[in-house]
C-alpha positions in Angstrom: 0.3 -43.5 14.2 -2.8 -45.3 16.0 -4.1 -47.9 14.7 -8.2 -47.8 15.6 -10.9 -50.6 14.8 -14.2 -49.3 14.1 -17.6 -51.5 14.5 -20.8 -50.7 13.1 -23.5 -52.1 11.1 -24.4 -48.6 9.4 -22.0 -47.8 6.2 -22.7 -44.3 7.0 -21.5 -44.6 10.2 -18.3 -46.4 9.4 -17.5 -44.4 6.7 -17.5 -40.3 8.3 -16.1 -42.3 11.8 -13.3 -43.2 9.5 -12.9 -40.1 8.1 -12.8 -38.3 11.1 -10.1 -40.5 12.5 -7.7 -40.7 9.6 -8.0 -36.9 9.5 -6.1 -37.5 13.3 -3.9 -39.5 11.3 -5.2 -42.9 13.1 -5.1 -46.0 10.6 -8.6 -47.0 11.0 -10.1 -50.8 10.2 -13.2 -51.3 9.9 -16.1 -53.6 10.5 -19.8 -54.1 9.9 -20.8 -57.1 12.4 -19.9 -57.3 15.7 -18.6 -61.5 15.3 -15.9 -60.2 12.4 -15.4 -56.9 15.1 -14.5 -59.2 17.8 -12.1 -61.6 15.9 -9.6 -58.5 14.5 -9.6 -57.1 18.1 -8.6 -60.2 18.9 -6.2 -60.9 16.4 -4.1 -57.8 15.8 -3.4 -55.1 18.1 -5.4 -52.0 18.4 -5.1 -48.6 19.9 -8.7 -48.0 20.3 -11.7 -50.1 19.6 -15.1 -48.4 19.0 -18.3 -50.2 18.7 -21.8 -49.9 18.2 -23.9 -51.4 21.0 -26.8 -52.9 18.9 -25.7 -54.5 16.1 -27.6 -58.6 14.6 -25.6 -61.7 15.9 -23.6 -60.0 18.0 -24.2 -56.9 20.1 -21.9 -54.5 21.2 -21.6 -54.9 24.9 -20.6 -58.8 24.3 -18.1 -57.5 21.9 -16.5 -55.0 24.7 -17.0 -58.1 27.4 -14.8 -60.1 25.2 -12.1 -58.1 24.6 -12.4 -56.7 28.4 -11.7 -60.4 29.2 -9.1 -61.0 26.8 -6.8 -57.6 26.3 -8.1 -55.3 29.0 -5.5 -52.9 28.5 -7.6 -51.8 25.0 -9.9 -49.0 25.6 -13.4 -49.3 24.4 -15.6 -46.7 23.2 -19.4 -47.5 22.8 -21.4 -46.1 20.5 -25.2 -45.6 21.5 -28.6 -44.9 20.1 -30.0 -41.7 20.2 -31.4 -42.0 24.6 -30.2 -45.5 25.2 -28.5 -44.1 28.8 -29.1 -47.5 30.2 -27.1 -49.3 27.8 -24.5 -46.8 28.3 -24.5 -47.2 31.9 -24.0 -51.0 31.1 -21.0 -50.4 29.0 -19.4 -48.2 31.4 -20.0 -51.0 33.9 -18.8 -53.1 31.5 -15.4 -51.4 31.3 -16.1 -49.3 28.2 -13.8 -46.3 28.3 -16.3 -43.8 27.0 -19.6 -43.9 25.0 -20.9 -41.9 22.4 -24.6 -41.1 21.5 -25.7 -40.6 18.0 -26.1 -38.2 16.4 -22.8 -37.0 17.6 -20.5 -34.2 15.6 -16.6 -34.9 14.7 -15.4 -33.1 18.0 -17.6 -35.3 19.7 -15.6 -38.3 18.3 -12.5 -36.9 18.3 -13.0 -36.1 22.2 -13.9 -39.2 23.0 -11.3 -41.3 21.4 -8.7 -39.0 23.2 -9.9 -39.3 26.6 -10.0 -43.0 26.1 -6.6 -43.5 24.5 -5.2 -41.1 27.2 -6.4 -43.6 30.1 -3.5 -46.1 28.5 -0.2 -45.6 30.0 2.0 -47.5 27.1 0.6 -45.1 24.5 3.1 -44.8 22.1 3.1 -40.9 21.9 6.4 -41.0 23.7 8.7 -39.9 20.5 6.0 -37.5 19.2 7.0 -33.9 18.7 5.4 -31.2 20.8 3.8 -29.1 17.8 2.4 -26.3 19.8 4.4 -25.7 22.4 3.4 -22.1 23.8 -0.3 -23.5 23.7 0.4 -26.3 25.9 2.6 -24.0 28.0 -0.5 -21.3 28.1 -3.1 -23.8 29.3 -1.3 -25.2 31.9 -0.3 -21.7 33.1 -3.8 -21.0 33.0 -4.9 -23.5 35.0 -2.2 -23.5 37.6 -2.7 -19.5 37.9 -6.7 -19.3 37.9 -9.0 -21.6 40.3 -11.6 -21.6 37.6 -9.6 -22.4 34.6 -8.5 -25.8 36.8 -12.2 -26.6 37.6 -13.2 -26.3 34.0 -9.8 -28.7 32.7 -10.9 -31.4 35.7 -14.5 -31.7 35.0 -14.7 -30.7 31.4 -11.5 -32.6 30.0 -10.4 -32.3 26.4 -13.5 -29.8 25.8 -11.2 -27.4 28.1 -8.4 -27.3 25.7 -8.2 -25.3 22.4 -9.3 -27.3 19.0 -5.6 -26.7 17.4 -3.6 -29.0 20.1 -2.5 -32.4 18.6 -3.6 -36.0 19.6 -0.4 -36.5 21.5 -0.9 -33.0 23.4 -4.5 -33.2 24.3 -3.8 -37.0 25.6 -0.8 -35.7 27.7 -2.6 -33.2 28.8 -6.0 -35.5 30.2 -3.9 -38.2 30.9 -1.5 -36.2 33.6 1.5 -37.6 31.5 3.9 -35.0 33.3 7.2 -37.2 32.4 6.6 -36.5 28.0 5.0 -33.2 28.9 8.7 -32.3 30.8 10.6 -33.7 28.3 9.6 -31.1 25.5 8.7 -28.3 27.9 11.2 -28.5 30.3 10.5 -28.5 34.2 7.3 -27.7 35.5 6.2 -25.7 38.2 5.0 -27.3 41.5 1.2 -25.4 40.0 1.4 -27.2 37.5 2.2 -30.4 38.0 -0.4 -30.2 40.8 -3.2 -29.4 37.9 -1.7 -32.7 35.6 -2.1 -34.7 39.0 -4.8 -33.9 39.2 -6.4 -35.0 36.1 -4.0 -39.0 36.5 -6.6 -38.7 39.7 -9.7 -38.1 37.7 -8.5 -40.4 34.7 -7.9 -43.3 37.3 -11.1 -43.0 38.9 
């Protein structure tokens, strides 16, 4: 299980974020201001931190500055106002790992969350099961078989890959993690382990 720290100064926010998360079987903490935000990601270890940018006392991008400074192996997600592409632009400047911008829908969040956790490389999906192995098998196939199918998985990412794939699938998947992708599938072809390398390279820039 992830553990994921959510900060926002909006109950409603917090609570269907939570919701949504849990449902992907993250443990999810949560926090209203971005001063008591910033002291948990400090003090406990988190998979994921995602925070909104304005917030009173303390705004969001000092929050992701801070913990950029202090544990920046912890991916960041920003949450944004409804056309605020400049503070986005900041954040990702900033070292945010992805940004949302409200109002945004539960595959919105979802996507967003994975993409970011799959840009760690000590994500502890190592000993999860492979739950749908054929699908896995069928996208990769897919994409190693059919230019177009590659192109869409590079630029589009996770909203390239069917709805029903796990966390830990999607994540090795975007992340190029050929190594747990081999041990549950077995060897892969040259194809496809040209399409995973492909997406490390797009991850890492």
């Amino acid at each position: 299980m992830l553990n994921a720290l959510v900060i926002d100064d909006e109950h409603i926010v917090l609570d269907s974020i939570a919701s949504i998360l849990r449902g992907e079987n993250f443990s999810v903490d949560l926090s209203r201001d971005g001063r008591q935000g910033l002291d948990r990601a400090l003090r406990r270890n988190y998979d994921v931190v995602l925070t909104d940018i304005r917030m009173p006392e303390m705004d969001g991008l000092h929050v992701l500055k801070r913990i950029k400074q202090t544990k920046p192996h912890v991916p960041v997600v920003v949450i944004t106002g409804y056309g605020s592409v400049d503070s986005a632009v900041d954040a990702m400047k900033s070292g945010a790992a992805n940004y949302l911008e409200k109002p945004f829908t539960p595959r919105q969040i979802i996507d967003a969350v994975v993409q970011a956790v799959g840009l760690r490389k000590d994500h502890p999906f190592c000993a999860d099961p492979i739950v749908h192995p054929y699908e896995v098998e069928r996208v990769l196939t897919q994409a190693a078989n059919d230019h177009e199918k590659a192109r869409s998985l590079l630029q589009d990412g996770s909203k390239a890959l069917p709805e029903r794939l796990t966390t830990a699938e999607r994540c090795a998947i975007l992340s190029g993690d050929i190594a747990w992708l081999e041990q549950r599938l077995g060897t892969l072809t040259g194809e496809e382990r040209s399409v995973l390398e492909s997406r490390l390279s797009a991850e890492i820039w």
